[in-house]
N, C-alpha and C positions, 0 to 999 in steps of 0.2 A: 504493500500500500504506500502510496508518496504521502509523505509529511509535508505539510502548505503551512510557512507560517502563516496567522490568521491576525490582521491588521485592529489593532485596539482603537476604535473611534469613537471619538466622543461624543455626546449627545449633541451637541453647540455643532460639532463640525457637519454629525451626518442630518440636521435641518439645513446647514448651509447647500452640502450636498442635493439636498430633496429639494430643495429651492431652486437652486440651480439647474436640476431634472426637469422638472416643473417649465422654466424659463426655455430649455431645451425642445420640450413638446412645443412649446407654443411657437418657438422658432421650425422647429420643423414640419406644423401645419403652417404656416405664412406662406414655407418657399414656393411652390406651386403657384400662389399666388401671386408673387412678387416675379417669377422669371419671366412673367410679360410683361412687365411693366420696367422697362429701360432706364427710368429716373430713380429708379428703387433697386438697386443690383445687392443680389444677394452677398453679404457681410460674411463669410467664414472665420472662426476663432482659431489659432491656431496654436500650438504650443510645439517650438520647435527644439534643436540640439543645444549642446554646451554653449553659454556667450562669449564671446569674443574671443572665438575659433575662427578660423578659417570655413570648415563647413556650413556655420552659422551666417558669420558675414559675409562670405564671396557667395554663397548657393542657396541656403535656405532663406533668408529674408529679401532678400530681391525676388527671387521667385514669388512669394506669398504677397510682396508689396509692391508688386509692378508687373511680373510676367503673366501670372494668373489674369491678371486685370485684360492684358492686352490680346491673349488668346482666348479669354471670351468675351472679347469685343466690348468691356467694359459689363459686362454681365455678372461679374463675380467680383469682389471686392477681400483679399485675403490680410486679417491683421493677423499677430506673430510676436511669440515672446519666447525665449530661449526658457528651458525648463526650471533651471538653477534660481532663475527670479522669476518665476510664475507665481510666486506664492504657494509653489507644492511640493510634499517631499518626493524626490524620485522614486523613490518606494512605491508610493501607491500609484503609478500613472496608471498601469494597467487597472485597476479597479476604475479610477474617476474617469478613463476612458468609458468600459463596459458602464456605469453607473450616466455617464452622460455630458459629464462635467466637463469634462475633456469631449467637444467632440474630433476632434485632427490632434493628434499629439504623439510625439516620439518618445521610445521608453529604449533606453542603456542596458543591454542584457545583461551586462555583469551586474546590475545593480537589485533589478527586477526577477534572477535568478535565484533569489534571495526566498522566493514565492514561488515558481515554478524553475526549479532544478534544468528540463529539458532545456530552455534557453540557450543554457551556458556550452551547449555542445558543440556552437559553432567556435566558439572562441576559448575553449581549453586552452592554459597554458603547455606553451610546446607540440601542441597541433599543427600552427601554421606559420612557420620559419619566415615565408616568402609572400610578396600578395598572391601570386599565380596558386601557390595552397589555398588559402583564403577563398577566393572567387572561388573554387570546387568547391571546397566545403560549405560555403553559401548555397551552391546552386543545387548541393546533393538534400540538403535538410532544411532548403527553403517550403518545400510542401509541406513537411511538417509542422513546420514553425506556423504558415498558416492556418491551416486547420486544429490549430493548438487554440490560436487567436479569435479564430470563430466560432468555434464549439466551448472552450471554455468563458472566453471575454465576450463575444459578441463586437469583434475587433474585424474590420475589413483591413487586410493588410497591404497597401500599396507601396510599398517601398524598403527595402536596407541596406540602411550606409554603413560606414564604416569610418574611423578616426586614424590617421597615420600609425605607422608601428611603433610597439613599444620595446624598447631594447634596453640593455642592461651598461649603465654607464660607473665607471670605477676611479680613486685616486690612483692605483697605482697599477702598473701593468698586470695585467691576465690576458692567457692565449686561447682563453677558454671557457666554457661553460666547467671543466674538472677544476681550473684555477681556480677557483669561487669556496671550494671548501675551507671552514674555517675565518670565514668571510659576517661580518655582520653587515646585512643588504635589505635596501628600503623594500617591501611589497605590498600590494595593496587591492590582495583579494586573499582568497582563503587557496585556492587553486595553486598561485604564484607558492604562499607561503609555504603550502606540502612538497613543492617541486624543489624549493631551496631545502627544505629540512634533508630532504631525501642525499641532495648532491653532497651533503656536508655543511653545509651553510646556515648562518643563524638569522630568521627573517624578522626583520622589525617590520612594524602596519604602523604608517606615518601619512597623514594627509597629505597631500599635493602640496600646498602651498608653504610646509616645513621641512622639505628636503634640503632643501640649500644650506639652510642652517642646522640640520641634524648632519649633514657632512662636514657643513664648515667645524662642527662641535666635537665631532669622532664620533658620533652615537651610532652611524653607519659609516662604511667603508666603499659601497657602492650603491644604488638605485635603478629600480625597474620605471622606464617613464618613456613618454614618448620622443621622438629626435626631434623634432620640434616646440614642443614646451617646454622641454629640458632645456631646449634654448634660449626660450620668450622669458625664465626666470635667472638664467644666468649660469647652469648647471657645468656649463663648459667651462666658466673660471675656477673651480672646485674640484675638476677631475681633469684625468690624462687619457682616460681610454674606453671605448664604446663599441660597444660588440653590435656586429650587423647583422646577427640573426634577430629576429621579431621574433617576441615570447608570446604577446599578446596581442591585442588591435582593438578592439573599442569599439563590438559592432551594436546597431543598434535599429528598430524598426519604426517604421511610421505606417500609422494606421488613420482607421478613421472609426469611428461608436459606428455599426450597422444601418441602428435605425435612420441616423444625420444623414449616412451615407444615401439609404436607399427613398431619401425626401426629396435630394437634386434631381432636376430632371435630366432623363438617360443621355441628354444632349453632352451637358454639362460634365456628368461625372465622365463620359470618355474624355471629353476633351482635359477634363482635370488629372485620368488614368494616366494620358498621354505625353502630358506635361511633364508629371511624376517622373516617367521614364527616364527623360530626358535628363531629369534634376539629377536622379539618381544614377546615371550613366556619367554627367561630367564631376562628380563629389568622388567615386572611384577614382578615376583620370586623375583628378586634383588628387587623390590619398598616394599615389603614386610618384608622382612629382616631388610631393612634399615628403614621402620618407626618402627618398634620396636626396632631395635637398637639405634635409635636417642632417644627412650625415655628412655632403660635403662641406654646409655650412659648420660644423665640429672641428674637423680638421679645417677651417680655411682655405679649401678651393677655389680657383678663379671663379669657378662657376655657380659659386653660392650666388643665390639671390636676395637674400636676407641682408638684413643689415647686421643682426648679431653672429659673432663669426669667433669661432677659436682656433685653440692650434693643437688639436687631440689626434691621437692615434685611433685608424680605425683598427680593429680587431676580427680576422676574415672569418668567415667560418669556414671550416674546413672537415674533409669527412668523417674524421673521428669526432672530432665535437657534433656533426650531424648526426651522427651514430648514436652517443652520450644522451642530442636529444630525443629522438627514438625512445630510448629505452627509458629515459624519465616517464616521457608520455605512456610506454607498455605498462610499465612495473607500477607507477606509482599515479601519474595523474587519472588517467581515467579509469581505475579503480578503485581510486577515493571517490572520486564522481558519482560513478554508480552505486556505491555506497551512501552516498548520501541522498541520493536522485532515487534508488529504488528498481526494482525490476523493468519495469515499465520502460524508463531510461535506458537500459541497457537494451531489451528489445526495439526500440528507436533507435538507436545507434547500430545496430546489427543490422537494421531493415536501410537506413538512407547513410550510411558514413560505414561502415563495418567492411562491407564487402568492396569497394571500389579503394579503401585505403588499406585493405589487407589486415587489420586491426579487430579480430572480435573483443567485445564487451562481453564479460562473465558478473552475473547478479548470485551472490551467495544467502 
């Protein structure tokens, strides 16, 4: 049986909620009414990624505040607020999605696996070294993912992005994912934390915005983060060297509440479906770019783009370190997963990821 934790809400929040539901229906008997009428173009609420990302700012709020507008001929009207200052905890998106609240909003799998385990299968640590991983493993347990969405949540699922890689940066030299033992290293999932127990390594859980200063202090020795935020905080001036395999990525879905969805007229939601696509095809493109630019901006590259730039060692991967990741991923990550995830999990992973990556899942 899966264990779900079960969200403590308080009376005060879930009348805000049921008000807001409330407010929901009455918006979505209007729209029918409103998509004839040209001076009155329907208003979508939207709740999008990380703020003052890259994904946020180049792709999703332009999209929602100008391109929707212009592909349906001024018909659709999208506002948009990054999730982190929506006013909600990431935790619950998936609920206040299903519940109404939300009706368009992106939910952070690593965060929301918290509640359903499956999630996290695309983005195990040590899964997906490369993007070219990534993209297959997207494309093998994206059915999944959706019908998880509509059968449990009442979630129409349109889209999933992804945040640039996240790679393991160090003061002092390592040739390796084995150099790591013995190592106190920042991590910041439960996943990450068992995969460093395993290699030798002692995991601190440090928020994002205290790395700098738990390096600059000694409290860690190295950090899991992505090559680009590691950069936007300064993490280059702290360290010497950056390993270029991706441990993790940061992927995450956008949906839309069912009922919202299936109020648009069919005109609208393809051209909105279609939109999507596109959003969601060049936010790839850009996550591409941008873990290679985060790394040549580390070492200082001519070819950085950025304007934060250091002078770090990158660190190759190489087959035995390929191999090491391998066996992290056999031995220890994803049978702690499924251990925590449950049988269920394990047969999902067997059915869409098991057989094309040579990898069965065993549920004890």
């Amino acid at each position: 049986m899966r264990i779900r934790t079960m969200f403590a809400i308080s009376s005060a929040r879930m009348r805000q909620w049921y008000r807001a539901s409330l407010l929901l229906g009455v918006f979505a008997a209007l729209l029918n009414g409103r998509a004839s009428m040209a001076e009155e173009p329907l208003r979508l609420k939207v709740v999008g990624g990380l703020a003052d990302v890259s994904q946020y700012v180049r792709f999703e709020e332009p999209f929602w505040r100008k391109r929707i507008s212009e592909l349906t001929n001024g018909r659709v009207v999208g506002e948009i607020a990054p999730f982190d200052r929506a006013g909600f905890r990431a935790e619950e998106m998936l609920q206040l999605m299903r519940l109404g609240v939300v009706p368009f909003g992106t939910a952070l799998l690593a965060v929301v696996s918290s509640e359903e385990p499956e999630f996290n299968a695309v983005d195990l640590p040590a899964l997906n070294p490369d993007l070219a991983s990534l993209r297959q493993t997207v494309r093998l347990y994206r059915p999944h993912l959706k019908q998880i969405l509509q059968e449990r949540y009442g979630i129409e699922l349109l889209a999933v992005y992804t945040y640039p890689a996240q790679v393991t940066w160090c003061r002092r030299p390592f040739t390796g994912l084995g150099d790591l033992a013995g190592r106190r290293v920042r991590t910041s999932s439960v996943g990450q934390t068992e995969m460093f127990e395993a290699l030798g390594a002692t995991p601190v859980v440090i928020p994002f915005a205290g790395v700098v200063q738990a390096m600059k202090s000694g409290v860690v020795e190295c950090a899991v983060t992505g090559t680009l935020s590691g950069l936007a905080v300064g993490l280059q001036e702290v360290t010497s060297h950056i390993h270029s395999m991706a441990l993790t990525w940061g992927v995450s879905v956008f949906g839309a509440n069912q009922e919202a969805w299936r109020a648009l007229p069919p005109d609208i939601r393809e051209t909105i479906r279609k939109g999507i696509v596109d959003l969601e095809d060049n936010i790839w493109e850009s996550v591409a770019r941008e873990t290679g630019d985060g790394l040549d901006c580390s070492v200082g590259k001519p070819s950085c783009s950025g304007s934060a730039r250091g002078n770090m060692t990158i660190v190759p991967v190489t087959p035995a370190d390929d191999a090491r990741r391998r066996s992290l991923l056999v031995q220890t990550v994803l049978p702690r997963w499924v251990d925590r995830c449950g049988p269920d999990c394990a047969d999902a992973w067997n059915r869409y990821l098991g057989p094309t990556l040579g990898i069965p899942a065993y549920a004890h």
